[in-house]
C-alpha positions as CSV (number, residue, x, y, z in Angstrom):
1,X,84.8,75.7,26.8
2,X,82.6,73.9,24.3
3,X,79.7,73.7,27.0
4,X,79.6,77.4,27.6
5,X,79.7,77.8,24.0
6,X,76.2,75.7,23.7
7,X,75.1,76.9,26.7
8,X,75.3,80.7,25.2
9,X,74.0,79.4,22.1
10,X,71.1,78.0,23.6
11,X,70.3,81.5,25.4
12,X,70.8,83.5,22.4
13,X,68.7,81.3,20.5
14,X,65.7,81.4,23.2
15,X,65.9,84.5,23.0
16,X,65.6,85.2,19.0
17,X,62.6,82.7,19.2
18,X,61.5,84.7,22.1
19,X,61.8,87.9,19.9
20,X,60.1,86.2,16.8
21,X,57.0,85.0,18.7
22,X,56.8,88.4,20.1
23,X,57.2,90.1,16.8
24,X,54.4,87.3,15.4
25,X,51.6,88.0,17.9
26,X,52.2,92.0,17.5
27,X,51.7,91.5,13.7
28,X,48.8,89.6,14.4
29,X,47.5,91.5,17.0
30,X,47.8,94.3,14.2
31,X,46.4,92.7,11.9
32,X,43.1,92.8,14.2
33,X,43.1,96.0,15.0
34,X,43.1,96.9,11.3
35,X,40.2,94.7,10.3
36,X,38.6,95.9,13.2
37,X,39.0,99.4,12.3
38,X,37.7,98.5,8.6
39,X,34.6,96.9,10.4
40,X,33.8,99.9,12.3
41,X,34.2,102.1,9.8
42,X,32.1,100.0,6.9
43,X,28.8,100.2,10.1
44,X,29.9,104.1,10.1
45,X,29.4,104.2,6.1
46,X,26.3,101.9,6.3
47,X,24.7,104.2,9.3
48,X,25.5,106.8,7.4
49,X,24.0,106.1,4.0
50,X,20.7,104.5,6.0
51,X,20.5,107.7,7.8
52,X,20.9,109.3,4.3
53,X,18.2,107.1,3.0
54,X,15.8,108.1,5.8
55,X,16.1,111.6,5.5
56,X,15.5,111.9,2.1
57,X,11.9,109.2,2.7
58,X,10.9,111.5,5.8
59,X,11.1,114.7,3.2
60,X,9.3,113.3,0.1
61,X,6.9,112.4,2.6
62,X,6.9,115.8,4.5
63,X,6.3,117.7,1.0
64,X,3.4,115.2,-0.3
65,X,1.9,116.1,3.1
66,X,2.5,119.9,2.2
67,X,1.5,119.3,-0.9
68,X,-1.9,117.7,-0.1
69,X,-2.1,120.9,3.0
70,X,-2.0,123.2,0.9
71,X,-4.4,121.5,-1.9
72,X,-6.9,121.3,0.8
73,X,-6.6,125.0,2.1
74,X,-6.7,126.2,-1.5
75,X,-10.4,124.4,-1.7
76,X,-11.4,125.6,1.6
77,X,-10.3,129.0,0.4
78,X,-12.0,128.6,-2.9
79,X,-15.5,127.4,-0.7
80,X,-14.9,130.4,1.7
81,X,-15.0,132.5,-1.5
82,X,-18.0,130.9,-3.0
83,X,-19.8,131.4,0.3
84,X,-18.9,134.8,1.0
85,X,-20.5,135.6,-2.4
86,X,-23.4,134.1,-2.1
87,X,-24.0,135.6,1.4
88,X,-23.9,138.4,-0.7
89,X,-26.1,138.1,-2.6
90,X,-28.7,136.8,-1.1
91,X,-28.1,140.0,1.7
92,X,-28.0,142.0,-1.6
93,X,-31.7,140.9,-2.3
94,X,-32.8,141.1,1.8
95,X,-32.2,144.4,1.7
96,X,-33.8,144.8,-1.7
97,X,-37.0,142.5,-0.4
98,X,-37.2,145.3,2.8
99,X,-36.6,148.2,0.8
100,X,-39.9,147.0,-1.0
101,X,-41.5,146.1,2.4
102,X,-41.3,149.4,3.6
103,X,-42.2,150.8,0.7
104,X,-45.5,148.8,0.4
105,X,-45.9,149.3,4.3
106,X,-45.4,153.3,3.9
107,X,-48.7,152.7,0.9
108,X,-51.1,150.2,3.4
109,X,-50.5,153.3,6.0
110,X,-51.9,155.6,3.6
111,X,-54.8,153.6,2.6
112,X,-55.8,152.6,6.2
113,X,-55.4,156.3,7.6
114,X,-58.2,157.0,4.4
115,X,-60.1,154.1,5.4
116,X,-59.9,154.6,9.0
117,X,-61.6,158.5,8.3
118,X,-64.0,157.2,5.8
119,X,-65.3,154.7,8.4
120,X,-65.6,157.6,10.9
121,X,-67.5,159.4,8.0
122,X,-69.9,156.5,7.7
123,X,-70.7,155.8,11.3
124,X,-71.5,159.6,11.4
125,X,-73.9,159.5,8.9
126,X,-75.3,156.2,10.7
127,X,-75.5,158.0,13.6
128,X,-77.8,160.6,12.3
129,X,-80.1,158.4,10.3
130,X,-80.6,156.7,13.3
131,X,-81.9,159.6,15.2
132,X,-83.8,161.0,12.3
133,X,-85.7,157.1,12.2
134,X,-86.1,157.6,16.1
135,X,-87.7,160.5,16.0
136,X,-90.3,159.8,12.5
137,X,-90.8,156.0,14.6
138,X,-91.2,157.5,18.4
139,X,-89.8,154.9,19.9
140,X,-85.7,154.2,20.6
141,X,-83.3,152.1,19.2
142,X,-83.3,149.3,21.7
143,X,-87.0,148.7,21.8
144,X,-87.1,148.6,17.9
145,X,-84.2,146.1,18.2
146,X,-85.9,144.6,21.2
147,X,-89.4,144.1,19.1
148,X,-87.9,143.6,15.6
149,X,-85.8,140.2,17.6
150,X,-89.2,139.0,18.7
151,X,-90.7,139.0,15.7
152,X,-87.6,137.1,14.3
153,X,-87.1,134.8,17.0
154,X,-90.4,133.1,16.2
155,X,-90.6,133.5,12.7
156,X,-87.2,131.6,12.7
157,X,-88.2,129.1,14.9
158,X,-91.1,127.7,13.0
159,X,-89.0,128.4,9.6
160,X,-85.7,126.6,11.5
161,X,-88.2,123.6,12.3
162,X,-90.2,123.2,9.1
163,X,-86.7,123.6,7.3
164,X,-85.7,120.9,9.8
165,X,-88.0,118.7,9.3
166,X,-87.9,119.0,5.2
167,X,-84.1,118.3,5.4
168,X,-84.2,115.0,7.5
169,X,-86.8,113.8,5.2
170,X,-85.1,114.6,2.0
171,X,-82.1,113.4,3.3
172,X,-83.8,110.1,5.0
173,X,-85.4,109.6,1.9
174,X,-82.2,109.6,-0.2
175,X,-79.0,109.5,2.2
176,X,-81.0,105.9,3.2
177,X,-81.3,104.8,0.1
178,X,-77.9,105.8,-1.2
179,X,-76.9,103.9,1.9
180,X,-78.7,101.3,1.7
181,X,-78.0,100.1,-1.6
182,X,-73.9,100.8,-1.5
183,X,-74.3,98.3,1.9
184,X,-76.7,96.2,0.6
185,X,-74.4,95.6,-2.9
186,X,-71.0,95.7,-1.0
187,X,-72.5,92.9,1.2
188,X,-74.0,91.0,-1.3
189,X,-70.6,91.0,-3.0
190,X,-68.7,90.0,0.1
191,X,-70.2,86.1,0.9
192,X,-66.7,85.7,3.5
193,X,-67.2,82.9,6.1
194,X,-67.5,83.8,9.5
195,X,-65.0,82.4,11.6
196,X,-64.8,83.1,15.5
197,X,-61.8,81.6,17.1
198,X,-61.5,81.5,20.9
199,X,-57.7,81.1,22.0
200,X,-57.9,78.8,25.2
201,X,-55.2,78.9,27.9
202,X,-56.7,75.5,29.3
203,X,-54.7,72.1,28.4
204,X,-56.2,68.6,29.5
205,X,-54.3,66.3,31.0
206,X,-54.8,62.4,30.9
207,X,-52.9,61.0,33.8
208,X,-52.8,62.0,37.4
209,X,-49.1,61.2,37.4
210,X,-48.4,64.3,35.3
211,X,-49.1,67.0,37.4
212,X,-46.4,66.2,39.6
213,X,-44.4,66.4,36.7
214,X,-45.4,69.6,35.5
215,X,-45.1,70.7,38.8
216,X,-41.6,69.2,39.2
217,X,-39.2,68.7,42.7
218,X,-40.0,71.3,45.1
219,X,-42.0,73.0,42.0
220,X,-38.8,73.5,40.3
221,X,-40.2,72.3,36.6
222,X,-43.1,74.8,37.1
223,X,-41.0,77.8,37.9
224,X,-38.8,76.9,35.3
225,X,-41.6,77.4,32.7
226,X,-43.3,80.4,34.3
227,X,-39.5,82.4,34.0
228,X,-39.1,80.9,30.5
229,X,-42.7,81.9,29.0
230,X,-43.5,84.5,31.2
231,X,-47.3,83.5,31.8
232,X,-48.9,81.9,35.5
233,X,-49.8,78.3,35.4
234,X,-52.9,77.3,37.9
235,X,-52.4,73.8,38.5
236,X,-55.0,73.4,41.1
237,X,-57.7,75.4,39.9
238,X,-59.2,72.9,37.6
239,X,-59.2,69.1,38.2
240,X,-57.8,67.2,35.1
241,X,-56.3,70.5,33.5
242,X,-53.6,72.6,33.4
243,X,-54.8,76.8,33.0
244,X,-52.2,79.1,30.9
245,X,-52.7,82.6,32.6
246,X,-51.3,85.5,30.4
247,X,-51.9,89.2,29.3
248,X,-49.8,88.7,26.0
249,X,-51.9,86.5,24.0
250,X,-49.0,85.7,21.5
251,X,-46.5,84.7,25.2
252,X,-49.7,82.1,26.0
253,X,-50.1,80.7,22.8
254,X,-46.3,80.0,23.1
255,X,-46.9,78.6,26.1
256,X,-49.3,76.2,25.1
257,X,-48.0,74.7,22.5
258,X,-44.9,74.3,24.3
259,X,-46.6,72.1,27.3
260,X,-48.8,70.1,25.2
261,X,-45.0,69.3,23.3
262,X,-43.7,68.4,26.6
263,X,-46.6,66.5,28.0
264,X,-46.6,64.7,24.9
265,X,-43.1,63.8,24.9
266,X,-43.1,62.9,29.2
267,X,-39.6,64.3,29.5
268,X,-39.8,67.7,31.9
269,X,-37.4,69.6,33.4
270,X,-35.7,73.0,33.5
271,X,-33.2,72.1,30.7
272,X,-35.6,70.3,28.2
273,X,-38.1,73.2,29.0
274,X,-36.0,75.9,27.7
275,X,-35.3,73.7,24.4
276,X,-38.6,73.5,23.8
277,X,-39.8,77.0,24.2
278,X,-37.0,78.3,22.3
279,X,-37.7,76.0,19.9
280,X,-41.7,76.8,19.7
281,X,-40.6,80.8,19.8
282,X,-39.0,80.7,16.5
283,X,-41.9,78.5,15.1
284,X,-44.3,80.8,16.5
285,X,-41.8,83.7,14.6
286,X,-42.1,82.3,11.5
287,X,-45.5,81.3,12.3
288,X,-47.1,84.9,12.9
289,X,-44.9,86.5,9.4
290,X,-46.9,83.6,7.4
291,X,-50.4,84.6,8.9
292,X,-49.4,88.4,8.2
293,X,-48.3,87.5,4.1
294,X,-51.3,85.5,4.1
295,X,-53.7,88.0,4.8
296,X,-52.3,90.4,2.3
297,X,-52.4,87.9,-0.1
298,X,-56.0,87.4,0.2
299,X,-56.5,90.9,0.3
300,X,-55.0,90.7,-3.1
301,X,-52.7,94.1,-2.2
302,X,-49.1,94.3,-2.9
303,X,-46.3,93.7,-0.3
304,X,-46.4,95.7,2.8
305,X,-43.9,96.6,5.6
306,X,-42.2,93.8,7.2
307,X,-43.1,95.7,10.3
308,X,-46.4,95.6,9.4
309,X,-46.9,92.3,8.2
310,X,-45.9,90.9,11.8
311,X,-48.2,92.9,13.6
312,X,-50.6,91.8,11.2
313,X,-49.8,88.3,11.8
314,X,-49.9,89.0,15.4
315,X,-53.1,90.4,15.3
316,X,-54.5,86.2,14.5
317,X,-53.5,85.4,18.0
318,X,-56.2,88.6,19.4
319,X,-60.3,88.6,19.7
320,X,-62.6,91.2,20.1
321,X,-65.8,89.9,21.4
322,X,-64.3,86.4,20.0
323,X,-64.2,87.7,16.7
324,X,-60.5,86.9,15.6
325,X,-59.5,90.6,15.0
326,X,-57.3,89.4,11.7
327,X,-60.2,87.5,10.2
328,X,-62.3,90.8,11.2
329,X,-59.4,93.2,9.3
330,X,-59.7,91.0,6.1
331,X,-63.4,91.3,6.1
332,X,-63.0,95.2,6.5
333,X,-60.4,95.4,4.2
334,X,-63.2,93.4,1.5
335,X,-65.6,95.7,2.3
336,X,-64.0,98.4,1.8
337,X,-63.0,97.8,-1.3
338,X,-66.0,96.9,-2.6
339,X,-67.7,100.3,-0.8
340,X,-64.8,102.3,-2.6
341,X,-65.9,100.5,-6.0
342,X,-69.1,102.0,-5.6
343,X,-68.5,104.9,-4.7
344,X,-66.1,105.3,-7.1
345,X,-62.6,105.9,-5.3
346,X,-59.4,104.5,-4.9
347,X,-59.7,100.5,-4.7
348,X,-56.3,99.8,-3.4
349,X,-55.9,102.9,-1.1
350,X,-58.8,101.8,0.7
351,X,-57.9,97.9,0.9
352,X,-55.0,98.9,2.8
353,X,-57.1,101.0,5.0
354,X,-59.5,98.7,5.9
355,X,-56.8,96.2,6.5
356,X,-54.5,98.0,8.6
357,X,-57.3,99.7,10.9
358,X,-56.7,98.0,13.7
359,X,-53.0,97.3,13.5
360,X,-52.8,99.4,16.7
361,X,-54.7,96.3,18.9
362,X,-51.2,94.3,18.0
363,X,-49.2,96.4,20.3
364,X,-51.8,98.2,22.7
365,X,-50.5,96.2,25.7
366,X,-47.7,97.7,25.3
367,X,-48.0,101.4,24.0
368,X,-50.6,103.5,25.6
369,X,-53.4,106.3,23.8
370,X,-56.0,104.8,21.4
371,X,-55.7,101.9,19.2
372,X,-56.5,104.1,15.4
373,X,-54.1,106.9,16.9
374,X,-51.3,104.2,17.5
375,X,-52.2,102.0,14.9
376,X,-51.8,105.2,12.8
377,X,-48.6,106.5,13.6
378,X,-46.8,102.7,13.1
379,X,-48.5,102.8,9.3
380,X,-47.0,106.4,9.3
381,X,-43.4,105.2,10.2
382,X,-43.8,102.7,7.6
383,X,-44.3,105.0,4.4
384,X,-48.0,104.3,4.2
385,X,-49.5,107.0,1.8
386,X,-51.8,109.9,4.0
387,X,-54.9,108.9,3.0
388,X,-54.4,105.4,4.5
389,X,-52.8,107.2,7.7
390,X,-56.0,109.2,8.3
391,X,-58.4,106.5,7.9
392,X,-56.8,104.8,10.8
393,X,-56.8,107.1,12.6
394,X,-59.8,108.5,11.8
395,X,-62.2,105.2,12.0
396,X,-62.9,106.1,15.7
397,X,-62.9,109.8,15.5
398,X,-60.0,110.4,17.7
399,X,-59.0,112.6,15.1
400,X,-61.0,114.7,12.4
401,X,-61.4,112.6,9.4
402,X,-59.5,114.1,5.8
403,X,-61.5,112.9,3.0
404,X,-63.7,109.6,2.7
405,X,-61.1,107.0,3.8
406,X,-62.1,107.4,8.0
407,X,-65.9,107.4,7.2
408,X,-65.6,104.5,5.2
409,X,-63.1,102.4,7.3
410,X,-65.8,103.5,10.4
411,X,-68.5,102.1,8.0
412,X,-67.0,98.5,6.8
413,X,-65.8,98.4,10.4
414,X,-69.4,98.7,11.9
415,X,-70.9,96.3,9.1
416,X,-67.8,93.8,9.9
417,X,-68.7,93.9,13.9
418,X,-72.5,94.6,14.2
419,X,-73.4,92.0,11.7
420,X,-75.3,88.9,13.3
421,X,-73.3,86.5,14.7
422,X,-70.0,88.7,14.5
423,X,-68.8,89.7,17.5
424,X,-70.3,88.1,21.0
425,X,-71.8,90.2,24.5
426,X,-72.4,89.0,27.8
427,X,-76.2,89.2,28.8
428,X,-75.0,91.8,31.8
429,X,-73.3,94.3,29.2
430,X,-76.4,94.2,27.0
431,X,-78.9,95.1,29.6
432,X,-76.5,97.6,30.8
433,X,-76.3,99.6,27.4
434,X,-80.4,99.0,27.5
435,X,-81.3,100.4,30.4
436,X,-78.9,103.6,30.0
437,X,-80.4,103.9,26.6
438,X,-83.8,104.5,28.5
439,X,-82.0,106.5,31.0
440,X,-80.8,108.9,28.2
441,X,-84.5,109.6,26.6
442,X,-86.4,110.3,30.2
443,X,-83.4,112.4,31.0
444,X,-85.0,114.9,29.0
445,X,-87.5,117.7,29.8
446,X,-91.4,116.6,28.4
447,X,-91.0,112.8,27.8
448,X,-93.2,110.4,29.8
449,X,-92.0,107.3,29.2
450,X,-88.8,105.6,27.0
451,X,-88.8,102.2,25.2
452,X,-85.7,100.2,24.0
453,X,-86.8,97.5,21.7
454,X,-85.7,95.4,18.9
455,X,-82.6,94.5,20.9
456,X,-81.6,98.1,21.7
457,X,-81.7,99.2,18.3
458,X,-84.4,101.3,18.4
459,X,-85.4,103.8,20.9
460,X,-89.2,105.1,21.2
461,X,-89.8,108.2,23.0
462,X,-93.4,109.1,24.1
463,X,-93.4,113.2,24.7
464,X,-96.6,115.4,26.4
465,X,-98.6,116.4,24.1
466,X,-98.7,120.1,25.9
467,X,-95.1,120.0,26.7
468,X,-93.6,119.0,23.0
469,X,-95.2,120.6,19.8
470,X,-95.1,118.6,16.5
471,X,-91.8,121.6,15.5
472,X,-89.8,120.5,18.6
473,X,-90.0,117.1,18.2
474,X,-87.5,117.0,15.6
475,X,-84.7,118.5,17.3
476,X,-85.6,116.3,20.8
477,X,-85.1,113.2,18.7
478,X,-81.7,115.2,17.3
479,X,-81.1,116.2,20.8
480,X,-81.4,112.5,22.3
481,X,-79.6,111.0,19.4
482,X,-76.8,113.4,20.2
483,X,-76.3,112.6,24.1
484,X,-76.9,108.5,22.6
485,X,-73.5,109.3,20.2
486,X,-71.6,110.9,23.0
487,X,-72.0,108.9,25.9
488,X,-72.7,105.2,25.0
489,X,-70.8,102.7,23.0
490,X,-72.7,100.4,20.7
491,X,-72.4,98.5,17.9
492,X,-74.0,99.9,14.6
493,X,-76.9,102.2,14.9
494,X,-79.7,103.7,17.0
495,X,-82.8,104.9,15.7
496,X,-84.5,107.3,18.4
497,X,-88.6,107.7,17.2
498,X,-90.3,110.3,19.3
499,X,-93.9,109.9,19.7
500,X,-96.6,112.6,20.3
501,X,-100.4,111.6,20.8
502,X,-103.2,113.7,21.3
503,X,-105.8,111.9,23.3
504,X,-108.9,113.8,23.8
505,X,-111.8,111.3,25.7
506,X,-115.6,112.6,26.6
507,X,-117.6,110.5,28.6
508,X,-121.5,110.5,27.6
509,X,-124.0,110.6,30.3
C-alpha cells in the first residue's frame, strides 16, 4: 500500500514539474516574442522617421533648385527683353538710314539725268565747232590730230631728254651728296670690329685607335650618334678627321661639341652617347637664349620676344658669305640707328628694324617663301610695331616699302655686306656676275663694245656715234641700269657710264 502510495506520488509529481517547465519555457518563449516585436517595431519607427528625414532634405533641395530655375529664366527673360529692344531700335534707325538712302538716291537721279543732257548739249556744240574749224582749216580732223602729234612727239622728246638730263644732274649733284655724307657720318660713327666666323663640321683626331671607337661594334656607336643628332658622319673621307655633315647648322654644332666631349673623355657607346647629347642640347638651349639677350643688349634696345630672342640667338650659329649673320644684324641694327639720327626719325624703331631684318634666315630651312617676308610675319606674331614689320619685309622689296624704315634697313644692310672685307665670293661667282654684266650692256641696240671694271662696280658702255645721240644716251644708261636691277644680284651698287665719241680722221696727201 505505502509503495503505490510513493509510486503515485512520484507520477504526480513528474508531472507538476513536467507542467512547470512547460509553463517556464512558454513564458520565456513569450517573453522573446515580445522583445522581438518591440525590436521590430523600434527599426519600423527609425525607417520611418529616416524616410521622414529624407523627404523633407530631397524637397528643400528640390525648391532651392526651383528657386535658382526660375532666377535664371527670369534673367534670360530680362536679356531676351533687352535684346528684343535693341533689335528695335537699331531696325528703327535701318529703316530711317534707307528712308534717307532713297531719298538722296531719288536727288543723284535727278542731277545725273541733268547732267547726262547737259553733256549731250556740249558734245553737240563740240561737234559743230569741229566742222566749222574743218571747213575755215581745209583739212580733217585726223590729219590735224595726225600733224599736231608730230609736232609734239618731237618737241617732247628733246624737252623729255633735256628735262632728263637736268634732273639726274640736279639730283646727282645733291641726292649724292645727301648720301654721301648721312653714309659717310653714320660710318664714321660706327668703328664695330669685323668678325667672320666659319662654323667647321671637321674634328681632329689624335690616335688611330679612335676611329674604331667612333665607329663602334658592327658600327653600332656611329649609328647611335647619327639617330641621336641627326647629322652624317664621314669617317673615311678625311685621314686623321672626323667630318660633321648637316643642313641644320645649330643640330651640327650640337654635334660637335658633343664628339669632341666624348673623344675627350674615351668612353663611347650608345648609352653614354645619348647622355652626352642630351646633356650638350640643353647647354646649347641656354647657350643660343644668351647670344639672343646679348645682342639686344648691345643694341642697347629694351627686351624683346622670347621668341625672338632665340631666333636671334640662333641666327650666331648661321653665315652668309662667312659673315656670322648675328654679328652682321648688330652692325645693321648700329647703322641704322645712326642713319635714323641723321635723318632725323625714330632711333629705337629703327634699331629694332635693323636688328630683326634677317630673323627669317633662323628658320628658312624650315618654312618656305622669302627670308624678309618670313622674317616679317614671326616679328608680326610677336607684337612688333608696323613700322618695324614693314622694314623687314620691305628690305628686299618683296613687298612695297611704307615709309623710310625698308629703304633704310635695305641701305645699312648693303653698307653692312658690301663693305670690304664683309662678306666673302668664290672667284667663279665673281666672274660670273662680270661677264653677265657685259652681257646686259651689248644686249642693247647701238652699243659697240661693254667694260666691267673696278671689280664690277662700274660698267662703261661705248654707243655709235650715228646710232645714239647725246638725248638718248641718258635714258640707255637708265635703260641698262634697269635690266642690271632686275636680273642680277650684287652687292652694293653699279654705276653704268655710257660713252659716245665722235671721231672724225682726214688723211693728208
Amino acid at each position: 500500500m505505502t509503495l503505490v502510495f510513493n509510486t503515485a506520488g512520484a507520477v504526480v509529481f513528474a508531472a507538476v514539474g513536467a507542467c512547470c517547465v512547460a509553463l517556464i519555457l512558454h513564458l520565456r518563449h513569450r517573453r522573446r516574442e515580445i522583445a522581438h516585436q518591440r525590436e521590430l517595431a523600434s527599426v519600423r519607427d527609425q525607417s520611418r522617421l529616416s524616410a521622414h528625414e529624407e523627404a523633407a532634405r530631397l524637397r528643400t533641395e528640390l525648391e532651392k533648385s526651383f528657386d535658382s530655375r526660375r532666377a535664371e529664366v527670369a534673367e534670360q527673360e530680362r536679356r531676351v527683353t533687352e535684346r528684343d529692344t535693341l533689335l528695335n531700335s537699331q531696325f528703327a534707325r535701318v529703316l530711317e538710314t534707307e528712308k534717307e538712302l532713297r531719298e538722296q538716291r531719288e536727288i543723284l537721279d535727278r542731277k545725273s539725268s541733268g547732267l547726262e543732257s547737259t553733256q549731250q548739249e556740249l558734245i553737240d556744240l563740240s561737234r559743230q565747232r569741229r566742222a566749222q574749224l574743218e571747213k575755215l582749216a581745209g583739212i580733217s580732223t585726223a590729219d590735224a590730230r595726225a600733224q599736231f602729234l608730230k609736232e609734239i612727239e618731237h618737241e617732247a622728246l628733246a624737252s623729255a631728254a633735256n628735262l632728263t638730263r637736268q634732273i639726274t644732274e640736279d639730283a646727282k649733284t645733291h641726292a649724292e651728296e645727301k648720301a654721301r655724307k648721312v653714309i659717310a657720318v653714320a660710318i664714321q660713327r660706327y668703328a664695330g670690329n669685323q668678325t667672320l666666323q666659319n662654323s667647321t663640321a671637321t674634328i681632329a683626331l689624335e690616335g688611330a685607335d679612335i676611329k674604331g671607337r667612333i665607329i663602334g661594334r658592327e658600327g653600332r656607336n656611329i649609328r647611335a650618334f647619327e639617330n641621336a643628332t641627326g647629322v652624317t658622319v664621314l669617317i673615311d673621307d678625311e685621314p686623321g678627321a672626323v667630318i660633321l655633315s648637316a643642313f641644320d647648322p645649330v643640330r651640327r654644332e650640337i654635334a660637335r661639341e658633343a664628339m669632341q666631349r666624348l673623344i675627350a673623355d674615351g668612353r663611347i657607346h650608345p648609352t653614354r652617347i645619348d647622355e652626352v647629347v642630351a646633356a650638350v642640347a640643353a647647354e646649347m638651349d641656354e647657350t643660343i637664349v644668351r647670344k639672343g639677350e646679348q645682342a639686344v643688349s648691345d643694341c642697347s634696345l629694351p627686351p624683346f620676344h622670347p621668341e625672338l630672342v632665340k631666333l636671334l640667338g640662333k641666327l650666331h650659329f648661321r653665315q652668309s658669305y662667312a659673315q656670322n649673320l648675328l654679328a652682321h644684324s648688330v652692325e645693321v641694327s648700329h647703322i641704322m640707328g645712326l642713319l635714323a639720327s641723321e635723318l632725323g626719325v625714330d632711333v629705337t624703331l629703327a634699331k629694332r628694324a635693323g636688328l630683326l631684318h634677317d630673323i627669317g634666315k633662323a628658320v628658312s630651312h624650315e618654312v618656305e617663301g622669302p627670308h624678309a617676308v618670313v622674317g616679317a610675319d614671326i616679328v608680326k606674331r610677336c607684337g612688333e610695331p608696323e613700322a618695324v614689320v614693314n622694314g623687314v619685309a620691305s628690305h628686299h622689296n618683296d613687298v612695297p616699302p611704307v615709309g623710310p624704315w625698308g629703304i633704310l634697313v635695305s641701305a645699312a644692310d648693303a653698307i653692312s655686306a658690301s663693305r670690304p672685307g664683309a662678306r666673302a665670293e668664290s672667284m667663279t661667282t665673281y666672274l660670273k656676275r662680270v661677264e653677265d654684266l657685259e652681257k646686259i650692256g651689248c644686249s642693247f641696240p647701238g652699243v659697240e663694245k661693254c667694260f666691267a671694271v673696278q671689280a664690277g662696280r662700274e660698267l662703261r658702255v661705248f654707243v655709235s656715234p650715228q646710232a645714239v645721240s647725246d638725248e638718248t644716251a641718258f635714258g640707255l644708261a637708265r635703260s641698262i641700269a634697269s635690266k642690271i636691277e632686275a636680273e642680277l644680284q650684287y652687292p652694293g651698287q653699279i654705276r653704268v657710264t655710257v660713252i659716245r665719241e665722235m671721231r672724225c680722221v682726214e688723211v693728208a696727201k
